[in-house]
KOLVO-239518 format. One line per 4 residues: number of its first residue (from 1); their letters; for each residue x, y, z of C-alpha. Coordinates in nm, 4 decimals, decimal comma. Layout:
N
NUM	A	X Y Z  ...
! end
This chain:
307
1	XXXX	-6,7100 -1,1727 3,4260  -6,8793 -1,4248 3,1828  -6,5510 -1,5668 3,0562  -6,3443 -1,6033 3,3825
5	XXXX	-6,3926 -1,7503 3,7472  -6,5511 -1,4829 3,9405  -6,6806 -1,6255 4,3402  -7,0266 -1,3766 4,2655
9	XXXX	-7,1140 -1,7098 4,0491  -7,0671 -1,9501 4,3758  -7,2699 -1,7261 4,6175  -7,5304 -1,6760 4,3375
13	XXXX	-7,5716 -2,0469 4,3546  -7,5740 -2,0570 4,7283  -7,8473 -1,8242 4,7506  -8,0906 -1,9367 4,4726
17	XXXX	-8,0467 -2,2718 4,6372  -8,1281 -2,1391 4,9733  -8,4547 -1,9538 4,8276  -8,5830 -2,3113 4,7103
21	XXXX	-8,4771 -2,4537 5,0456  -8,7192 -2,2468 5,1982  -9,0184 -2,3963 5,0299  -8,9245 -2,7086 4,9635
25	XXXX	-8,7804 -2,8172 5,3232  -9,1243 -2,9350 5,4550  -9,1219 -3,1850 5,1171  -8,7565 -3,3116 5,2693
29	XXXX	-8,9019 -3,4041 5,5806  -9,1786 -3,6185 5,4417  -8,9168 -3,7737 5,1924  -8,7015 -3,8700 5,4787
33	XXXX	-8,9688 -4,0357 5,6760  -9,0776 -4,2381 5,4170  -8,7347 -4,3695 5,2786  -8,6396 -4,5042 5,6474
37	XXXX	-8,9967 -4,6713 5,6755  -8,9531 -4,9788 5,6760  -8,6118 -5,0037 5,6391  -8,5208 -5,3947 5,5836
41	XXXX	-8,8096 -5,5617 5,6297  -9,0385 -5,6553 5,3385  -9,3112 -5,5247 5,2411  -9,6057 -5,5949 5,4362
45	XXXX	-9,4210 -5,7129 5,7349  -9,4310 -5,3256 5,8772  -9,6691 -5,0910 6,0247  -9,6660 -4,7737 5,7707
49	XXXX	-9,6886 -4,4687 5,9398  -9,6791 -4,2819 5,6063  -9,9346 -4,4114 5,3400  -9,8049 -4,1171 5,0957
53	XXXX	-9,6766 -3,8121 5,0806  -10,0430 -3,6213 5,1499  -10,0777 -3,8892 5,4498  -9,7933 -3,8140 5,5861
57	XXXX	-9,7817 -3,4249 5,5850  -10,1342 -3,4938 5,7558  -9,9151 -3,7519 6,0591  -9,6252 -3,5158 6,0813
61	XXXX	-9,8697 -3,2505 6,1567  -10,1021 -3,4111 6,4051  -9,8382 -3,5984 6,6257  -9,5199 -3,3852 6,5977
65	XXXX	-9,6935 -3,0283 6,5487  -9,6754 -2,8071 6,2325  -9,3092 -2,6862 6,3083  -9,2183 -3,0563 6,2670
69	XXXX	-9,2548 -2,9932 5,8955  -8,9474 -2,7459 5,8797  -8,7391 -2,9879 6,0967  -8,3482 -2,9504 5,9870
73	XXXX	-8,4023 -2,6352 5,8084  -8,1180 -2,4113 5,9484  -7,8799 -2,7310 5,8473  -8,0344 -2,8006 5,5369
77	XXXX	-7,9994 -2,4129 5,4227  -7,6607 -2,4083 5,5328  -7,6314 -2,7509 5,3217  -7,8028 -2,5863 5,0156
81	XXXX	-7,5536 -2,2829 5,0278  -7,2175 -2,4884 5,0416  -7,3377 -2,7161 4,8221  -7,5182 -2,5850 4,5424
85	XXXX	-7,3231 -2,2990 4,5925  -6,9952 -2,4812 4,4838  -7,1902 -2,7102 4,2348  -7,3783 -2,4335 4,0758
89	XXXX	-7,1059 -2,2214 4,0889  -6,8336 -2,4688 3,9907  -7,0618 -2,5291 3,6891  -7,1110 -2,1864 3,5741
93	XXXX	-6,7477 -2,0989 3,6003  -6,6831 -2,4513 3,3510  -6,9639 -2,2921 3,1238  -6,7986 -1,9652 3,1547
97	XXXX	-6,4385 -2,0701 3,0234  -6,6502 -2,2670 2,7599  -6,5663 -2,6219 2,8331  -6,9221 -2,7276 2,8024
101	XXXX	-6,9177 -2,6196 2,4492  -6,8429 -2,8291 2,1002  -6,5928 -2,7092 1,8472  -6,9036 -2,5373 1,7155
105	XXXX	-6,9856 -2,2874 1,9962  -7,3088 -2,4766 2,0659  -7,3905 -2,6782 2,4322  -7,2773 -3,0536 2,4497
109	XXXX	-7,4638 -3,2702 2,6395  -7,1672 -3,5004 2,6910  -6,9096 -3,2172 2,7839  -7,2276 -3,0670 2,9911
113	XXXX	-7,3058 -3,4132 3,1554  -6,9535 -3,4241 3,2571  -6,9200 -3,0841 3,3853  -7,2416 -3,1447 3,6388
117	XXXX	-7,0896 -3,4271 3,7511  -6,7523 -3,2758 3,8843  -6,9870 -2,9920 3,9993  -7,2195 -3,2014 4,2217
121	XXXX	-6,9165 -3,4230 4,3287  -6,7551 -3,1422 4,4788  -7,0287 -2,9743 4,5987  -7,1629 -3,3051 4,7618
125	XXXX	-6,8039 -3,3184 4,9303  -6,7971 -3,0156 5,1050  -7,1973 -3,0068 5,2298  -7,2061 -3,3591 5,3667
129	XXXX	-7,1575 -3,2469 5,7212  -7,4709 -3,0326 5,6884  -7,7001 -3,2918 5,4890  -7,5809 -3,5605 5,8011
133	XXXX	-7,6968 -3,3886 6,0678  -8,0259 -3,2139 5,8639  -8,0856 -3,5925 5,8001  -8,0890 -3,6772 6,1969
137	XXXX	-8,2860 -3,3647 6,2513  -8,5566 -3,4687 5,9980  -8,5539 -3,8202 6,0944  -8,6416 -3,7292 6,4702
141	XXXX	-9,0103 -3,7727 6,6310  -9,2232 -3,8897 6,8347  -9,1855 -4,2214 6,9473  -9,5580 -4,3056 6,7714
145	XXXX	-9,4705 -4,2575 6,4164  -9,1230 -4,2718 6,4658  -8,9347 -4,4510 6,1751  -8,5150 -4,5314 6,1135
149	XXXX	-8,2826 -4,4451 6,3881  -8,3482 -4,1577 6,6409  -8,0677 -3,9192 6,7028  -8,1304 -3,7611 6,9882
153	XXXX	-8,0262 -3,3754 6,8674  -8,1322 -3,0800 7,0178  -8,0025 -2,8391 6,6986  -7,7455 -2,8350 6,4833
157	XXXX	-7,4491 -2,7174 6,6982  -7,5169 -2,9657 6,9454  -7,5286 -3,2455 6,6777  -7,1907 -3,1254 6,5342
161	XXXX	-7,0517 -3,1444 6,8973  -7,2166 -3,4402 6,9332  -7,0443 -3,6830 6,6283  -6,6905 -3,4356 6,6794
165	XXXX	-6,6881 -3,5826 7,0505  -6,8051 -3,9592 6,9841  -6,6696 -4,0356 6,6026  -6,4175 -3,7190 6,5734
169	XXXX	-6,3808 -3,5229 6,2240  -6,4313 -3,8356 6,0153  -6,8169 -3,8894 6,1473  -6,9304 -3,5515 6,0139
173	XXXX	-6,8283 -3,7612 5,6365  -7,0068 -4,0498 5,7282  -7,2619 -4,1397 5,4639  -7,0412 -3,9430 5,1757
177	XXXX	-7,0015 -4,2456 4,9284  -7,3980 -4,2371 4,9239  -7,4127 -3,8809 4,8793  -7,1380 -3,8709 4,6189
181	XXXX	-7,3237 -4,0894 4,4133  -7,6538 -3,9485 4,4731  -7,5311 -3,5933 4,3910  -7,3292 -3,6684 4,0986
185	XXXX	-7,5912 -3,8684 3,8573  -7,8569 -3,5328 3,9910  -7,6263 -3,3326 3,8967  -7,5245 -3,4369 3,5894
189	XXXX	-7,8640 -3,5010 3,4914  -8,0341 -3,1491 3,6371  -7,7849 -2,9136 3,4975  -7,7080 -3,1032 3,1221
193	XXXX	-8,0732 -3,1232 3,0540  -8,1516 -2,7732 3,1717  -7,8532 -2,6183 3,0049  -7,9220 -2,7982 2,6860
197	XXXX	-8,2639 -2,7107 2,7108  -8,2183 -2,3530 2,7644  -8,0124 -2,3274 2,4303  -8,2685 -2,5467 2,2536
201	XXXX	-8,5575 -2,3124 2,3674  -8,3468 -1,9819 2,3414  -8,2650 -2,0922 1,9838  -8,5782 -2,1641 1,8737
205	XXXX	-8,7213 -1,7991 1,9936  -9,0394 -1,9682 2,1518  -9,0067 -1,7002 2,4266  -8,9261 -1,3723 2,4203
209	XXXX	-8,5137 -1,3351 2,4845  -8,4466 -1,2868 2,8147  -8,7496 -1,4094 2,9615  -8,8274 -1,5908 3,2896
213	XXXX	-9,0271 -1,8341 3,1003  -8,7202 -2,0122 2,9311  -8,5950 -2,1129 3,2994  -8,8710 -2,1994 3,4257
217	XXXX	-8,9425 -2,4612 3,0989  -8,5613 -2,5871 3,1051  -8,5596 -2,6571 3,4948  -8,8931 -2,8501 3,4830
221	XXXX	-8,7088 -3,0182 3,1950  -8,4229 -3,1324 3,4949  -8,6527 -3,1751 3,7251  -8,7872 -3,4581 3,5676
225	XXXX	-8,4473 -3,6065 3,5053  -8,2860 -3,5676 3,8566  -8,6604 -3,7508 4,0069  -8,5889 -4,0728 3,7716
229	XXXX	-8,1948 -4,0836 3,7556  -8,1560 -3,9885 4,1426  -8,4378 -4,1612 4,3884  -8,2369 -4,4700 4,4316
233	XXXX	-7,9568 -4,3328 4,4894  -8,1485 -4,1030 4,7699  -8,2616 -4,3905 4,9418  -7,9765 -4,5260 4,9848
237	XXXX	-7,7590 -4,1895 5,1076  -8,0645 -4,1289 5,3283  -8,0042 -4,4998 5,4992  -7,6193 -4,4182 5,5044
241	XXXX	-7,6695 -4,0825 5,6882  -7,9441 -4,2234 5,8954  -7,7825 -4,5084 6,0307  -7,6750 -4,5321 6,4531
245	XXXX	-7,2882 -4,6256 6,5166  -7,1265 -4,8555 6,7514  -6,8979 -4,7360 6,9928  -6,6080 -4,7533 6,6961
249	XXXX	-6,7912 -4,5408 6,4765  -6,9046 -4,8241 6,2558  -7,2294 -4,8028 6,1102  -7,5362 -5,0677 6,2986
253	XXXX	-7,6800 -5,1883 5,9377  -7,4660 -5,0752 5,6486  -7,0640 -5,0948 5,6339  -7,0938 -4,8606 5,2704
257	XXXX	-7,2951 -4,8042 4,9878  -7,2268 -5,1617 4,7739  -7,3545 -5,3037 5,1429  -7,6542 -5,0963 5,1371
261	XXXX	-7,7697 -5,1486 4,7935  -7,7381 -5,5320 4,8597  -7,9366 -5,5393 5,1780  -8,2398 -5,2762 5,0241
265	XXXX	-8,2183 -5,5522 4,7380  -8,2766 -5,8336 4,9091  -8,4615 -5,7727 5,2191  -8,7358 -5,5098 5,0388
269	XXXX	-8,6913 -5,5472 4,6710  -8,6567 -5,3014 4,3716  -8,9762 -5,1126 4,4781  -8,7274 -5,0238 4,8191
273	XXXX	-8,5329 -4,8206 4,5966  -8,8478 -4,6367 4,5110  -8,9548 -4,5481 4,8969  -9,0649 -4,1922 4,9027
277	XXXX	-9,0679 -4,1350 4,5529  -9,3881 -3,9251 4,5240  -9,2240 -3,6993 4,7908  -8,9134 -3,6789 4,6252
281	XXXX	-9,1419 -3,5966 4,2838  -9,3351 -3,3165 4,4956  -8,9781 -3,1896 4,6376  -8,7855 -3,2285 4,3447
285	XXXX	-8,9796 -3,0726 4,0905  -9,0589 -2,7230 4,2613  -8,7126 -2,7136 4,4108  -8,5464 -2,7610 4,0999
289	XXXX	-8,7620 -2,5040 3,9334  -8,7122 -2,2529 4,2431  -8,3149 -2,3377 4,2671  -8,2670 -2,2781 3,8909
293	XXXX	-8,4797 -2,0224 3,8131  -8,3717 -1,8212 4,1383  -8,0143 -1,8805 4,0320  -8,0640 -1,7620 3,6814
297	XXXX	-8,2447 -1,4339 3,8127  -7,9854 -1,3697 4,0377  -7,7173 -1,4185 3,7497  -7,9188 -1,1387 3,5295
301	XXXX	-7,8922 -0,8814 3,8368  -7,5502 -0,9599 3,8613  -7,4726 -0,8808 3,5495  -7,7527 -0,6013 3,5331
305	XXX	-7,6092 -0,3935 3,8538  -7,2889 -0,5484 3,8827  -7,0880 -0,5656 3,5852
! end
């Protein structure tokens, strides 16, 4: 199994991803609400429903109820499964045939760069549809602290019927060029550090062989590399996703991602790109240390019972 394409390695990366999902969903919420705050308008010019990420777990709670914090959740799993799924498991198949290797058998961060970046591409790709609609779900509350765009969604099957019916097949891709970009650079950054951190650490026998301890060091390790590389680029595909259409489909604020970036620039400054960034810290880190280390567990049963 370890040097061919086996599909055990994409739902292995579905399901780790899910596992994190789980936790981390609550984080998502938060991190959407405070990205759309204040969307174009400068800073001080806005009421902030959100002060930080503690502040607004404590708003969220109070004015849209507790179960307002796992808002989107049955999308967003379903997002986490198709797309880590196919990134994770794209990846592991390119480490598998050895492509992420030197000439030397050892891990190369440029060959391993460029390997998570197909990965996530793909994988962002095919889970768009999910991460649009978990977006509208998130984005959705009470008209008091309400920030962004409301989509008025009942659930996720509704929402899909919803776009199908007013924007047809090419709405449920609306926002991609954001997530593309968003997905790529985490991915790219997430699974080269980790993987070249897992050989570093493995090599240098700090650990014991085998034990849970080198995933969990080498995904903090991406953790912090997909929270500096990435937050930009999550403001923006949250804005993308976020946005309300006109009755041709066209987006109200942004026509694409170049447009986007140019408006966040000018009409709220660098610090726009940086919106929700202590809730994408508090999200990021544990679900990138749940995803990974779930997915590398899941790999040694595999291999354990299913060989």
């Amino acid at each position: 199994m370890s040097s061919s394409f086996n599909v055990r390695e994409y739902v292995l990366g579905g399901l780790g991803a899910c596992g994190a999902c789980l936790f981390s969903n609550p984080l998502e919420v938060v991190k959407t609400r405070m990205q759309l705050q204040g969307e174009l308008r400068a800073r001080g010019s806005y009421s902030r429903h959100y002060k930080n990420v503690f502040h607004a777990f404590y708003t969220i709670g109070r004015v849209d109820g507790i179960k307002a914090l796992q808002k989107g959740l049955v999308p967003g799993l379903w997002y986490q499964f198709v797309m880590n799924g196919i990134r994770l498991g794209t990846y592991q198949t390119l480490v598998n045939y050895g492509i992420t290797k030197n000439s030397a058998g050892d891990v190369s961060m440029v060959r391993s760069v460029a390997a998570g970046a197909f990965a996530g591409s793909v994988g962002a790709a095919m889970g768009s549809p999910f991460y649009l609609v978990k977006t509208h779900l998130q984005a959705l509350s009470d008209e008091r602290i309400a920030v962004g765009h409301q989509h008025k969604h009942t659930g996720m099957l509704q929402a899909f019927h919803l776009i199908l019916s007013r924007e047809g097949i090419k709405g449920l891709w609306r926002g991609l060029s954001g997530a593309l970009a968003r997905v790529t650079v985490g991915s790219a950054a997430q699974l080269s550090t980790f993987s070249k951190c897992k050989d570093i650490i493995e090599q240098s026998k700090i650990f014991t062989p085998g034990s849970i301890l080198v995933s969990i060091s080498s995904s903090m390790v991406g953790g912090v590399a997909v929270v500096c590389c990435m937050t930009p680029l999550d403001v923006i595909s949250t804005r993308l996703y976020n946005q309300g259409v006109d009755a041709n489909g066209r987006g109200l604020f942004y026509t694409g991602f170049r447009d986007c970036f140019w408006k966040i620039l000018t009409k709220e400054g660098f610090f726009g790109f940086y919106k929700g960034w202590s809730a994408s810290w508090f999200r990021l880190a544990p679900h990138t240390v749940l995803n990974l280390v779930c997915w590398d567990l899941l790999r040694s049963l595999d291999k354990k019972y299913w060989k």
